[in-house]
KOLZABA-695496 format. One line per field, with one value per residue (C-alpha): residue number from 0; residue in three letters; chain; x, y, z. Coordinates in pm, 1 decimal, always signed. Each point is the difference from the previous one (the first is absolute). Layout:
REM KOLZABA-695496
i: [NUM/...]
aa: [ala/...]
ch: [A/...]
c1: [X/...]
c2: [Y/...]
c3: [Z/...]
***
This chain:
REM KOLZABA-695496
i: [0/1/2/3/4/5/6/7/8/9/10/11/12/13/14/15/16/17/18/19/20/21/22/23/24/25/26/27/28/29/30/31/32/33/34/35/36/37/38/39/40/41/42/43/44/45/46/47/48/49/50/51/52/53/54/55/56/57/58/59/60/61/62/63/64/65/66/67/68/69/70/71/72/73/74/75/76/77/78/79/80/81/82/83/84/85/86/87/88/89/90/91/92/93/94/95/96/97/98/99/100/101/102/103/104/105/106/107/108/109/110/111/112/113/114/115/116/117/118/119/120/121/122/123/124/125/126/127/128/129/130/131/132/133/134/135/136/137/138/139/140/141/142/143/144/145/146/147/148/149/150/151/152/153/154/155/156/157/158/159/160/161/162/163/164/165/166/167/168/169/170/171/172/173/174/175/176/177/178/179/180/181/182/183/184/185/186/187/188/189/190/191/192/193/194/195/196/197/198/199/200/201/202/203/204/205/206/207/208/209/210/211/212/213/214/215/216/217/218/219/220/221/222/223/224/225/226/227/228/229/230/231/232/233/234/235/236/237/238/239/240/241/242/243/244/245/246/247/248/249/250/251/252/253/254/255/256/257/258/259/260/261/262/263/264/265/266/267/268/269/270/271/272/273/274/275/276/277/278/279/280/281/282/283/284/285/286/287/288/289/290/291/292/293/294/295/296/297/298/299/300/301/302/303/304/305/306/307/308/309/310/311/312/313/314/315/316/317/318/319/320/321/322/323/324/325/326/327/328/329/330/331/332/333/334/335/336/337/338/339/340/341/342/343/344/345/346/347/348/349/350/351/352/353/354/355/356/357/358/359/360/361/362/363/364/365/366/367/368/369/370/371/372/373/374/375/376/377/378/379/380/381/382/383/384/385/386/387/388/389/390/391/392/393/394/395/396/397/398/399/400/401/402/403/404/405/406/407/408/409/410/411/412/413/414/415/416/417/418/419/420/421/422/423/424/425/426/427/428/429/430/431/432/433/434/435/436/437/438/439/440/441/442/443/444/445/446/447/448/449/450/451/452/453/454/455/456/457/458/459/460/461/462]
aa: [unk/unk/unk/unk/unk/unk/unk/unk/unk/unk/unk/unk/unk/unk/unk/unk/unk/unk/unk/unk/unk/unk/unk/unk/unk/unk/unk/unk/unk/unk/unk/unk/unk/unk/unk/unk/unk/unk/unk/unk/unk/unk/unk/unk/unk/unk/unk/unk/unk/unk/unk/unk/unk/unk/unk/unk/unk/unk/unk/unk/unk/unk/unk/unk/unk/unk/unk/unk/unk/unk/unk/unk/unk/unk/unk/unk/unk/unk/unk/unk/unk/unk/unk/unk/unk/unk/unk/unk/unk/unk/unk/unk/unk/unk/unk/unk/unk/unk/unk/unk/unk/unk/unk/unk/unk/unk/unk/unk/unk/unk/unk/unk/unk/unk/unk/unk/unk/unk/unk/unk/unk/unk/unk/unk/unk/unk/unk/unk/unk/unk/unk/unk/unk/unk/unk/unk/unk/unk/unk/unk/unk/unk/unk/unk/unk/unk/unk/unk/unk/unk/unk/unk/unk/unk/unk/unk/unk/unk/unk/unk/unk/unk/unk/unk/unk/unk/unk/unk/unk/unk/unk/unk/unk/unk/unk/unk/unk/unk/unk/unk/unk/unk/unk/unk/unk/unk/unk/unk/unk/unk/unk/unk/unk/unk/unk/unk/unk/unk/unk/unk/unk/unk/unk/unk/unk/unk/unk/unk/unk/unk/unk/unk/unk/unk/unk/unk/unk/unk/unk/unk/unk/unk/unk/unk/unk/unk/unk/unk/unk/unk/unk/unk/unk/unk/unk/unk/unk/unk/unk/unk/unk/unk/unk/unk/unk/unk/unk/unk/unk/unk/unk/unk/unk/unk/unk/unk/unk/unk/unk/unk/unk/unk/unk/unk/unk/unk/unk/unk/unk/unk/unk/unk/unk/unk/unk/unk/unk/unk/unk/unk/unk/unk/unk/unk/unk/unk/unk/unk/unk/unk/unk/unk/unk/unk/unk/unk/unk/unk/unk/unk/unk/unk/unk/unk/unk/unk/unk/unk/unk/unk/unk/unk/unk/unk/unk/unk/unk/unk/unk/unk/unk/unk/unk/unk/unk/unk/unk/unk/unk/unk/unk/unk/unk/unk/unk/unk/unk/unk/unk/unk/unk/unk/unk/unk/unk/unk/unk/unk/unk/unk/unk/unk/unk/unk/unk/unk/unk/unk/unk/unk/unk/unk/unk/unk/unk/unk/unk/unk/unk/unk/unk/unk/unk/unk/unk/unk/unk/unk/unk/unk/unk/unk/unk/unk/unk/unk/unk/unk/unk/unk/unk/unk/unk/unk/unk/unk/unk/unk/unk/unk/unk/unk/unk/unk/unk/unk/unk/unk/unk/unk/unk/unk/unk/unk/unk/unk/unk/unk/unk/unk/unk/unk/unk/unk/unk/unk/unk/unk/unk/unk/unk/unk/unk/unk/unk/unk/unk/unk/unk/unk/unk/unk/unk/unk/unk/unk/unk/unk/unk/unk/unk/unk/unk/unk/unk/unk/unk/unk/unk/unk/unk/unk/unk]
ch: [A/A/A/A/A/A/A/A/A/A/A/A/A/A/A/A/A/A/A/A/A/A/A/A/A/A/A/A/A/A/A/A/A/A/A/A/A/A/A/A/A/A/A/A/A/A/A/A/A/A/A/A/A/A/A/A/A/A/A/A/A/A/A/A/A/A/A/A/A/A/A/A/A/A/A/A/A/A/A/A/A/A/A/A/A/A/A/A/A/A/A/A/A/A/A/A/A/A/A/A/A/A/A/A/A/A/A/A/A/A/A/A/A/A/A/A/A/A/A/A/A/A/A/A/A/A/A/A/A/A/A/A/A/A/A/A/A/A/A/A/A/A/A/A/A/A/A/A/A/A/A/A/A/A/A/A/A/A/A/A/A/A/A/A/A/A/A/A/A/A/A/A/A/A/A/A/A/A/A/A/A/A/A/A/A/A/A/A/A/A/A/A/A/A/A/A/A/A/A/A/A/A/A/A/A/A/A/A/A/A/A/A/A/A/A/A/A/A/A/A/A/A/A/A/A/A/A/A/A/A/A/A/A/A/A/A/A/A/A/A/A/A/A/A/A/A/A/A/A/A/A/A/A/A/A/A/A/A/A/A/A/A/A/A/A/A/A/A/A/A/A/A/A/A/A/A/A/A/A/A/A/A/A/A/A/A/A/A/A/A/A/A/A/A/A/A/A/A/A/A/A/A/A/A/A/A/A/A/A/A/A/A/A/A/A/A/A/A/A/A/A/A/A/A/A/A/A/A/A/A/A/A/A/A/A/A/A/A/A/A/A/A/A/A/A/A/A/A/A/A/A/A/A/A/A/A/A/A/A/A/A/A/A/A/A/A/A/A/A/A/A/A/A/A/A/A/A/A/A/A/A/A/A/A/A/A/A/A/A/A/A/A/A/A/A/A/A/A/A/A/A/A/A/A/A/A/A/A/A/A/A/A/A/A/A/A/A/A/A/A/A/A/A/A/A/A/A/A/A/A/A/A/A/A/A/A/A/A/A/A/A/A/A/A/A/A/A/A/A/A/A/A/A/A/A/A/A/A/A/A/A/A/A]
c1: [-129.6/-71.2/-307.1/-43.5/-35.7/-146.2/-371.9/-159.1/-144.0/-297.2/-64.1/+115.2/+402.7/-41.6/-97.6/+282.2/+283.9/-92.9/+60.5/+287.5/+145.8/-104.9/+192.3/+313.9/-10.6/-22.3/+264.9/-289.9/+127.5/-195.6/-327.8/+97.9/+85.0/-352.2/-146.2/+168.7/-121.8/-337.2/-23.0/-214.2/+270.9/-150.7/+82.5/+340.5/+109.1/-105.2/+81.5/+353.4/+59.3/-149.4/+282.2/+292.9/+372.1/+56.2/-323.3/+62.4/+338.8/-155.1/-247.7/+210.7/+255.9/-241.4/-220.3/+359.9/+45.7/-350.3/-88.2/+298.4/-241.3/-282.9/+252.6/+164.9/-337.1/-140.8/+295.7/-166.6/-254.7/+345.6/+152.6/+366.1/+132.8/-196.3/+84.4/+436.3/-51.4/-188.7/+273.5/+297.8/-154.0/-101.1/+219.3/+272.5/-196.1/-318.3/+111.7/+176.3/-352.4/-193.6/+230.3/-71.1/-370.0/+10.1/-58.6/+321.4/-98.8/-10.8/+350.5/+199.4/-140.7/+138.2/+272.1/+90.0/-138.1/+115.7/+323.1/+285.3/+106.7/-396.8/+7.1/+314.1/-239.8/-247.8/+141.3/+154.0/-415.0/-118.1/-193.0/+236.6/-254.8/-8.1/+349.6/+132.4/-300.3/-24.6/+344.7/+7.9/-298.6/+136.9/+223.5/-268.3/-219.2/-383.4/-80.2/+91.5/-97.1/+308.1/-123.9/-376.1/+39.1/-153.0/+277.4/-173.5/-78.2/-42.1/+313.3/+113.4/+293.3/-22.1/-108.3/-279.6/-339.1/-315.4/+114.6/+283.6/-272.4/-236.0/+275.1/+111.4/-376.6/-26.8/+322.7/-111.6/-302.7/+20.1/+169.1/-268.6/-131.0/+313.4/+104.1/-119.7/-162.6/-142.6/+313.2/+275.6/+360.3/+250.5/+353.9/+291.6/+275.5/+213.6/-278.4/-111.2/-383.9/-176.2/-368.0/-270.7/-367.5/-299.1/-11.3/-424.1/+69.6/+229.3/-113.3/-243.7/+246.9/+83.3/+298.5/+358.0/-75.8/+240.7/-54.5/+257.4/-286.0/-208.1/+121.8/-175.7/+186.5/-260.6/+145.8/+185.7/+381.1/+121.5/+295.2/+32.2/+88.9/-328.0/-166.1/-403.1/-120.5/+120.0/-65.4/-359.9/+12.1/+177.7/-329.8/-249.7/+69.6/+42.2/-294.0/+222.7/-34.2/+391.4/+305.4/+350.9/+276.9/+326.9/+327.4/+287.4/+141.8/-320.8/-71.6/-371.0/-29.7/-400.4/-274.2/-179.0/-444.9/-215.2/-67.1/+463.8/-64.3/-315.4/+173.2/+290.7/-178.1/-190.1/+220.5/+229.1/-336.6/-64.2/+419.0/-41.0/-319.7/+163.3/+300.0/-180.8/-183.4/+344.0/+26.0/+339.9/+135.2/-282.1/-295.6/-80.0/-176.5/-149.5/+118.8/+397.9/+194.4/-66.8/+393.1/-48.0/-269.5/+122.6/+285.2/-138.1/-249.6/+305.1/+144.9/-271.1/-86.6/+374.9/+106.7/-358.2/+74.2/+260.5/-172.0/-298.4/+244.0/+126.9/-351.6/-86.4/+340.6/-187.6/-286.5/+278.7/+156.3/-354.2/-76.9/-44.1/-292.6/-154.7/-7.5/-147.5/-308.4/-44.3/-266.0/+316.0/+47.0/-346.8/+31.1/+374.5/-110.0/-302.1/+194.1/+269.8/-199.0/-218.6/+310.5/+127.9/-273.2/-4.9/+347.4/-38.1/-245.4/+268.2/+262.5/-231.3/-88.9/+342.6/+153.6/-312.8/+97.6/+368.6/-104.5/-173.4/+238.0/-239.9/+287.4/+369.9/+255.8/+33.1/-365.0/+67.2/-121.6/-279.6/-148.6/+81.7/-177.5/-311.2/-26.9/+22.5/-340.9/-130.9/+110.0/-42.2/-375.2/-99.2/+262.2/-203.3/-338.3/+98.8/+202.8/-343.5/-203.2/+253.9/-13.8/-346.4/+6.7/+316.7/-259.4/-260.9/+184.6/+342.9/+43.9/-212.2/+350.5/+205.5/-251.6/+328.2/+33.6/-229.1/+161.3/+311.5/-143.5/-104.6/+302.3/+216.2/-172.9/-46.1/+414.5/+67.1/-275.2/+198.8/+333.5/-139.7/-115.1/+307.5/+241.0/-238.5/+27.2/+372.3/+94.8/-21.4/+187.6/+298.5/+51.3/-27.9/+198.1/+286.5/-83.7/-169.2/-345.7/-253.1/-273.1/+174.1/+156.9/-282.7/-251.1/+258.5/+157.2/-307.6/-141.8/+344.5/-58.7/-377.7/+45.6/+271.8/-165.3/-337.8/+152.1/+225.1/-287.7/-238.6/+256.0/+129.2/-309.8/-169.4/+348.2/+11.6/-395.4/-135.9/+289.3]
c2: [-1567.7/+330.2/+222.4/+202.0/-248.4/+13.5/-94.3/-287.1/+97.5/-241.4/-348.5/-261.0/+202.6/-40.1/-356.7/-72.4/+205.8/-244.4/-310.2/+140.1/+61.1/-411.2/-75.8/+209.7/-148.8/-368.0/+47.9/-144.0/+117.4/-199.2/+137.9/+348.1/-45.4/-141.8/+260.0/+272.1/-152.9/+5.2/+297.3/+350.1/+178.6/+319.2/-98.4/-68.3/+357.2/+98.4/-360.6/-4.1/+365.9/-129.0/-241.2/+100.1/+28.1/-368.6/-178.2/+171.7/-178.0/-324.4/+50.3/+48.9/-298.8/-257.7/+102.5/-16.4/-351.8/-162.4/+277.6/+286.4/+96.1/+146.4/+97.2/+249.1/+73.2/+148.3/+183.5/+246.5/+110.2/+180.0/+330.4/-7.8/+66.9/-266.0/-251.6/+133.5/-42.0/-359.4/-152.6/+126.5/-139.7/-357.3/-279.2/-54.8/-313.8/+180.4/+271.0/-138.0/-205.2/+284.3/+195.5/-258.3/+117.3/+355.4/+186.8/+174.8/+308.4/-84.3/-199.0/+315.3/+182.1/-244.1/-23.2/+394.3/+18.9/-250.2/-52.1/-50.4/-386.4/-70.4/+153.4/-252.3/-326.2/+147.4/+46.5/-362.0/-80.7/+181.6/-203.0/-125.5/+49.3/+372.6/+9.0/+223.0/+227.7/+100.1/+74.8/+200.8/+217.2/+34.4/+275.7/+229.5/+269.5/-106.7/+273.9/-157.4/-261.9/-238.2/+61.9/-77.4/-281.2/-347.8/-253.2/-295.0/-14.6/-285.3/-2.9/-220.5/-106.0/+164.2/-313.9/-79.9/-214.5/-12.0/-342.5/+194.7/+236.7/-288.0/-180.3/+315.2/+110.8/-338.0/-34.4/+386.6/-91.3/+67.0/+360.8/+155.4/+218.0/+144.6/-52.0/+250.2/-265.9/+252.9/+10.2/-181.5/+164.5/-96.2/+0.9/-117.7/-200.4/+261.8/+122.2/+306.2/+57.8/-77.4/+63.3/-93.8/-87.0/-130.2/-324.0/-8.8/+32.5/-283.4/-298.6/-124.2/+9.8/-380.1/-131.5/+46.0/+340.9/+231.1/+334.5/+188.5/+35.4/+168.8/+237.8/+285.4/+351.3/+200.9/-75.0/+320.4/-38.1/+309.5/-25.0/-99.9/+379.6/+134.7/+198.0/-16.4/+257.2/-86.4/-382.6/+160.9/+137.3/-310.0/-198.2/+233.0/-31.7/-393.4/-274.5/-179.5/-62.7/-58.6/+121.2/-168.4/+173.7/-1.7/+83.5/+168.1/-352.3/-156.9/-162.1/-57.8/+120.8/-67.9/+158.1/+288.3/+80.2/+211.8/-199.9/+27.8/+396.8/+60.6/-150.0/+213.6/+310.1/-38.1/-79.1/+306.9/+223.5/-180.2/+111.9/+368.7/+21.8/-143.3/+232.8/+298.4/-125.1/+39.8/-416.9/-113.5/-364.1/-140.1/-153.5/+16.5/-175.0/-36.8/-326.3/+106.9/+66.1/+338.7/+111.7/-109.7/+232.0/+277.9/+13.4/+65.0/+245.5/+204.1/+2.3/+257.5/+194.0/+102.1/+156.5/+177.9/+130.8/+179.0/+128.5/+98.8/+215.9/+168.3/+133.3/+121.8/+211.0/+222.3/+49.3/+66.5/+283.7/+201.2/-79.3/+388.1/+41.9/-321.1/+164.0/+334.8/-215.9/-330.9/-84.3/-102.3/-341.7/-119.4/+119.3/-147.2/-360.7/+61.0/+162.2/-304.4/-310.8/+155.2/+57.1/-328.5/-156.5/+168.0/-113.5/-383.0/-22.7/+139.5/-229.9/-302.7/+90.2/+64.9/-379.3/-165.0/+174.1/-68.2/-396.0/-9.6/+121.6/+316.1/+274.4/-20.9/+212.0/+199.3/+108.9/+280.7/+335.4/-173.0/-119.7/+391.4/+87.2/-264.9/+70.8/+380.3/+86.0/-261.7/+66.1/+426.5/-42.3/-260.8/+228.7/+252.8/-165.9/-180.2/+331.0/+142.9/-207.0/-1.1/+385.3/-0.8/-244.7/+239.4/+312.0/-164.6/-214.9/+208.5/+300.2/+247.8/+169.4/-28.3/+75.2/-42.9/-360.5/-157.7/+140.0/-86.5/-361.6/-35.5/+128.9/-181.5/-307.1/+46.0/+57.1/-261.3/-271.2/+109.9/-74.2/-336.8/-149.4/+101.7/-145.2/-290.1/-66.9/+59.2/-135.1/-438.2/+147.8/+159.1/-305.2/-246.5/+199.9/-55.0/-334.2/+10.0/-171.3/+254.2/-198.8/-11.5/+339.7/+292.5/-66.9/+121.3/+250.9/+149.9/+62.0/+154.4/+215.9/+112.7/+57.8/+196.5/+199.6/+68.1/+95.5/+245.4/+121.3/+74.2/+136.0/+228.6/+146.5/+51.0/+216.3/+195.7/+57.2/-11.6/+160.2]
c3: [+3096.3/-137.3/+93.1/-247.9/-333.4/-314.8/-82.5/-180.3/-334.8/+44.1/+228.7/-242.2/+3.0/+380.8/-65.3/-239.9/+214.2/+309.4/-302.7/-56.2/+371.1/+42.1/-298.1/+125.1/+378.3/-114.4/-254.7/-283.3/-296.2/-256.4/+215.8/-37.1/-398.0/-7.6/+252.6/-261.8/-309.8/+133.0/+110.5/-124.5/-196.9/+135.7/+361.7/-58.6/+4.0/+351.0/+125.5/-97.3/+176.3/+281.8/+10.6/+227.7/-115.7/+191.2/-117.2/-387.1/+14.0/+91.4/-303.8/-261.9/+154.5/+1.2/-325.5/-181.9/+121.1/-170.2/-279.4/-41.0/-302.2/+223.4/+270.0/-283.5/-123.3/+371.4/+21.3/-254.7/+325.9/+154.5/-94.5/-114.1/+338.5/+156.3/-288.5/+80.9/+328.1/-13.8/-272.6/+267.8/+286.5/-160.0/+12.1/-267.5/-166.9/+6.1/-189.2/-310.2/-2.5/+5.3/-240.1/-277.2/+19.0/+5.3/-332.3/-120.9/+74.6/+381.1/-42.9/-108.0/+281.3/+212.9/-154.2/-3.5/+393.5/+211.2/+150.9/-224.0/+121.6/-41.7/-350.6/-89.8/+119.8/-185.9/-340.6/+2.9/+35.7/-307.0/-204.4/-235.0/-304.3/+50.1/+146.9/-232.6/-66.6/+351.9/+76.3/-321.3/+161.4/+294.6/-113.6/-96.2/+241.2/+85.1/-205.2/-332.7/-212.9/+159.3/+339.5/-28.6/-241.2/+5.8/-65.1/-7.5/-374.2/-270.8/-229.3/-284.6/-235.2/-375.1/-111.3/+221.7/-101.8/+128.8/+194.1/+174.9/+91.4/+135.5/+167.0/+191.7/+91.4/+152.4/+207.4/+126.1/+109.5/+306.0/-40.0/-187.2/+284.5/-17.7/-382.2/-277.2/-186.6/-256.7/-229.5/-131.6/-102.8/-192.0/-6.4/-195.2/+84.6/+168.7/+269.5/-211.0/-53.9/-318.9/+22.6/+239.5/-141.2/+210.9/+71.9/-73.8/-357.6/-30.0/+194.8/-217.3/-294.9/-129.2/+197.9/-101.5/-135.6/+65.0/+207.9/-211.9/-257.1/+272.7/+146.8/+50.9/-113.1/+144.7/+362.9/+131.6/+214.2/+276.0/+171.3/+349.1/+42.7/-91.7/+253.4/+130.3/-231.0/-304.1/+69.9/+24.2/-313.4/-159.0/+153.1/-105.5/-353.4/-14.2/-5.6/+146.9/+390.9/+64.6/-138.1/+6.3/+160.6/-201.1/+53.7/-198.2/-41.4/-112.3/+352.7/+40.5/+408.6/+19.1/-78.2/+141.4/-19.9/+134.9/+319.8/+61.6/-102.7/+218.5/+307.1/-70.0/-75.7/+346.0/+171.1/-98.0/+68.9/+348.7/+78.9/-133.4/+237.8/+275.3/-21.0/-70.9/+366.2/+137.5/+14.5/-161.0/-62.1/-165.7/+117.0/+374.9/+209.2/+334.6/+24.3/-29.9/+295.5/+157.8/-34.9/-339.5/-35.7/+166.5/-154.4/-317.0/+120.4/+163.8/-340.0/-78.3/+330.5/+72.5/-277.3/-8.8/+329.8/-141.4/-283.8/+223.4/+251.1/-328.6/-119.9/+344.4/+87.5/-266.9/+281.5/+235.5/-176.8/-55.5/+365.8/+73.2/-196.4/+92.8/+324.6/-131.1/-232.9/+240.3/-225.0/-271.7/+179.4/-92.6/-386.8/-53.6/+38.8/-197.3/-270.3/+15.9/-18.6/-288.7/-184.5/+60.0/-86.9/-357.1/-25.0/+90.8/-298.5/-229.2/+115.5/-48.0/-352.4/-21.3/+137.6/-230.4/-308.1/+44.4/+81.0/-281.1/-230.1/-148.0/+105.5/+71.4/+292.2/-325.1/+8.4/+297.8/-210.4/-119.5/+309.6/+112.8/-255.1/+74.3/+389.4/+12.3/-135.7/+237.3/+292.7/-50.9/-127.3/+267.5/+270.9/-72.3/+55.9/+346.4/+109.5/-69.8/+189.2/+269.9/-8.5/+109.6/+272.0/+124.5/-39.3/+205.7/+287.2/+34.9/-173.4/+242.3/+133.8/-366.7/-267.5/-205.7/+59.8/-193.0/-280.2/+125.8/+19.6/-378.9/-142.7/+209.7/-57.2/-401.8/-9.8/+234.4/-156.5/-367.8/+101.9/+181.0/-328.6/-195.6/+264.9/+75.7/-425.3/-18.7/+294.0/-103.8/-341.2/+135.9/+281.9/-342.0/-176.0/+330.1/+26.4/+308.9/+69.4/-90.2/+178.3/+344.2/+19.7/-152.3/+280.3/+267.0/-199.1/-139.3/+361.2/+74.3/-247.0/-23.8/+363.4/-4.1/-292.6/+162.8/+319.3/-195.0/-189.3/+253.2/+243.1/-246.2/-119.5/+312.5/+57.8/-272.8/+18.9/+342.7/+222.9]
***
């Protein structure tokens, strides 16, 4: 039993978590599908992380015994490394159950995370009407149209009626949580796509028309290439909510709205934040193992400990006239985290611009060009304002050093912004992650700079 868990959000989860624990020690799995369906959908949340890893196990094996549709459904409450880490410990059975229910989008990441001999049992249980369609998106990033894609999509033979259409709304009946039931596509004999139109403005038709006659020409097709912005962009200028997703061959893939590019776009913002917080591997949480979680946090700390003892060897080397001006040590953090500071808001406009596709690793001379003024006007401002707290609290012996302070600051806050603005560029443009190497590079840097700069000046100046 642990003593340090986490709390309740109100009486009735409390209520429902003790249901729950019943349910699991008498093996009741009908109770606990009932217990579930009744339950507040806002206490679900906080009740299922209450769960431990042995009594989450037991959930999700008997819920996938009497109702695998609500077991897949709750297993939208858990991060992705929860939901790896619950599929690999489950039962063999249990799984390819559960893997019927999920949406596609959470069967490819299964099926690109977990263990190789798990992903072969799991392929053999794709659902064999969107068989094809999500094996074909399985070979594109989660970044691109392929990758966020919604497979499970209405489509129909050339020569389609509105009877086929009835028939096959009926006999997927029970799929249409999951089924984009908005639109019907065609396609021809050999696979290839045709045309989609919406399926409101052809069921009340007379029967035995055909949807050939129908189809709408106004509905836009991207390749399963297509990255987030421009799917934006494709979206933005459409009434229609969905767009198919077509291949060089003609092979219909899915479908992609804003609901698949809203996921994708936060959840590419929530993994640039959590880098640039020095967190790698995805999501984390306090529920993962704590060499997990370490692990991943080490990624970040060592190689900034590096990094770190390279900015302050520059300390080491003016030593001497730290020892002549003591007061020095107080102004070089000061000068340093200012600096940096200016420079972390350069490198996030920087990461969000390049995200959003508004400048390219091309761009470098014109986001020069962009950060210079700003950071020498608004240098010059702080380094003033710093120059008069220096006057008043340290500059009785040195009446040279506030001076010292604002120009030093004003150079160092300049080159900040330009480096913090050029830095995500020049990683893009080598193909390394912009998002999880400027943070430690750009306090490298700006410290190394304002130690220089302050250090140097108060040499040239004050001795």
């Amino acid at each position: 039993m642990t003593l340090i868990t986490l709390a309740f959000s109100s009486e009735g989860a409390e209520t429902l978590y003790l249901k729950i624990l019943e349910c699991l020690t008498l093996r009741k799995a009908k109770r606990l599908n009932q217990t579930l369906l009744e339950a507040e959908p806002v206490e679900l949340p906080s009740v299922l992380r209450k769960l431990s890893d042995q009594q989450r196990i037991a959930t999700w094996t008997l819920l996938s015994e009497v109702n695998p549709s609500l077991a897949a459904n709750l297993l939208d409450h858990l991060s992705d490394p929860e939901l790896l880490w619950l599929i690999s410990q489950l039962s063999e059975s249990s799984t390819i159950v559960l893997f019927q229910y999920l949406h596609s989008a959470d069967r490819r990441l299964l099926l690109n995370e977990l263990p190789s001999d798990l992903q072969k049992q799991l392929r053999q249980a794709l659902p064999s009407t969107w068989k094809d369609e999500e094996r074909a998106a399985l070979k594109y990033p989660q970044d691109s149209a392929g990758g966020i894609c919604k497979s499970e999509v209405l489509k129909l033979a050339a020569d389609a009626t509105i009877d086929s259409l009835s028939a096959i709304l009926s006999a997927e009946e029970h799929n249409l949580d999951r089924l984009e039931w908005r639109y019907v596509y065609l396609h021809d004999n050999e696979g290839s796509y045709l045309g989609g139109l919406k399926i409101r403005d052809v069921l009340l038709l007379a029967r035995g028309t055909s949807l050939w006659e129908y189809i709408d020409t106004t509905v836009p097709v991207i390749s399963p290439d297509t990255d987030l912005n421009t799917i934006k962009s494709t979206l933005d200028t459409t009434l229609h909510p969905v767009i198919p997703i077509v291949d060089e061959q003609g092979f219909q893939m899915g479908i992609v709205g804003f609901k698949h590019l809203n996921e994708a776009l936060y959840q590419r913002s929530k993994q640039q934040m959590l880098e640039q917080s020095g967190v790698f591997g995805g999501d984390e949480s306090r529920a993962m193992p704590i060499l997990k979680r370490n692990l991943r946090r080490l990624t970040f700390l060592l190689p900034s400990v590096a990094l770190s003892y390279a900015a302050i060897s520059i300390i080491a080397i003016y030593e001497p006239i730290i020892e002549q001006i003591a007061v020095l040590a107080a102004v070089l953090p000061l000068v340093a985290n200012l600096s940096g500071a200016a420079g972390n808001q350069s490198v996030a406009v920087s990461i969000r611009e390049l995200s959003m596709g508004q400048i390219s690793a091309k761009d470098l001379l014109y986001v020069v060009a962009k950060e210079i003024p700003i950071g020498a006007i608004n240098g010059m401002l702080i380094g003033g304002v710093l120059a008069l707290l220096t006057l008043f609290t340290l500059g009785g012996e040195h009446s040279g050093l506030p001076l010292v302070v604002a120009i030093a600051y004003t150079l160092s806050s300049t080159l900040a912004v330009v480096i913090g603005g050029t830095l995500p560029l020049l990683l893009k443009r080598l193909n390394f992650d912009p998002a999880m190497l400027s943070s430690p590079m750009l306090t490298t840097l700006t410290d190394a700079i304002s130690f220089f700069s302050v250090l140097y000046l108060a040499h040239a100046f004050l001795l």
